[in-house]
C-alpha positions as CSV (number, residue, x, y, z in Angstrom):
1,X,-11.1,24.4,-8.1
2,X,-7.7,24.6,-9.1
3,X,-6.0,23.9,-5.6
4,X,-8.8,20.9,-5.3
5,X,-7.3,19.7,-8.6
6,X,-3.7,19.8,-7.5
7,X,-4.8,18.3,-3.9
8,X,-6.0,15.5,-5.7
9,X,-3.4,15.5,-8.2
10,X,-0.9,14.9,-4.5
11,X,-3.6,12.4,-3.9
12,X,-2.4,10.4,-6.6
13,X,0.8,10.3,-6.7
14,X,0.9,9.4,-2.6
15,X,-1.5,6.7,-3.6
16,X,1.5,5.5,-6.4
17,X,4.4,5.7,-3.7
18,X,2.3,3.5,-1.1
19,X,1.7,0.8,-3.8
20,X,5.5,0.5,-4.1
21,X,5.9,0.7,-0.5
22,X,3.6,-2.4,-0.2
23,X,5.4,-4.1,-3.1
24,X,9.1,-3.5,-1.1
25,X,7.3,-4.6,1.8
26,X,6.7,-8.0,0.1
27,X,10.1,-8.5,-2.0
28,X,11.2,-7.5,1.7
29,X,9.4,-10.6,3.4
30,X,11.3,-12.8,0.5
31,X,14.8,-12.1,1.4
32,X,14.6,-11.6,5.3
33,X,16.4,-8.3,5.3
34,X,18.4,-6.6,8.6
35,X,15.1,-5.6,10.6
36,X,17.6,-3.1,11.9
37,X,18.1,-1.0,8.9
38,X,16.5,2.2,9.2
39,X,14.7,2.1,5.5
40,X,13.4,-1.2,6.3
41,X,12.2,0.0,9.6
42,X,10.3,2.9,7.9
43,X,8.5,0.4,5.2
44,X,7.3,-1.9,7.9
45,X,6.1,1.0,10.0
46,X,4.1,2.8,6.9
47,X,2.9,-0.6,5.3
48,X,2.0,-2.6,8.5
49,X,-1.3,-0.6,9.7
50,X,-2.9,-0.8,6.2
51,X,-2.3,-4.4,5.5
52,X,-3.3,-5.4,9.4
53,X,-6.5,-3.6,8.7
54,X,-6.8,-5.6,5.4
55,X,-5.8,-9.1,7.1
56,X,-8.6,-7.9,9.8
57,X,-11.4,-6.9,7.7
58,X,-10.5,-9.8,5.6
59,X,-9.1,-13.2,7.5
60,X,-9.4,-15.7,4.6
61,X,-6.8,-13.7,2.3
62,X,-3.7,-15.2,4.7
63,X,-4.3,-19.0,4.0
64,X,-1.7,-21.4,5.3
65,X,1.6,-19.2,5.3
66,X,0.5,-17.6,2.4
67,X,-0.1,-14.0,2.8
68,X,-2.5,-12.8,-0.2
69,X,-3.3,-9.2,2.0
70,X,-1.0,-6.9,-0.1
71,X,-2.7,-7.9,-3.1
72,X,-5.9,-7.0,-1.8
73,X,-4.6,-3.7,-0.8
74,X,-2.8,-2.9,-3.7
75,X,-6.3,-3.3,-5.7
76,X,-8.0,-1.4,-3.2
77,X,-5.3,1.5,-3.8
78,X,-5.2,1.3,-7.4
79,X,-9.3,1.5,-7.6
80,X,-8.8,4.5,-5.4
81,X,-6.2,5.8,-7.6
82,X,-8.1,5.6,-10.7
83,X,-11.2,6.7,-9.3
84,X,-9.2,10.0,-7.8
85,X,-7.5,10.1,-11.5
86,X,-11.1,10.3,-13.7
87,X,-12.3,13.2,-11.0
88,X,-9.1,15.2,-11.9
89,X,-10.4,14.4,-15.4
């Protein structure tokens, strides 16, 4: 029970560091940063399959040029999180 409690526990906080990589990823698409730097190359590359899949399942989110997927995903991730958070009790 105790090693499902601290898997869960990693869970989370993976859950918490992928919310702000989704909220770089969009104060990223604000200033147009070097698509060459390494860090930015990782965010895109971590961030990009999960809000596809969003944009996929969910079309009407990007409206115009305005790309409402990464809120979408961050509720998705925070419902996850707290649901994972009341199981660890």
């Amino acid at each position: 029970m105790v090693i499902l409690r601290e898997l869960l526990g990693f869970f989370c906080m993976a859950v918490q560091l992928y919310i702000f990589a989704i909220i770089a990823r969009v104060l990223m698409s604000w200033v147009q940063p070097n698509p060459s730097n390494p860090i930015v190359q990782f965010i895109c590359r971590i961030t990009d399959p999960f809000l596809d899949a969003v944009r996929r399942a969910c079309p009407f989110l990007v409206i115009g040029g305005l790309d409402l997927s990464p809120i979408a995903a961050i509720m998705l991730l925070e419902f996850t999180y707290r649901y994972l958070t009341s199981i660890i009790g």
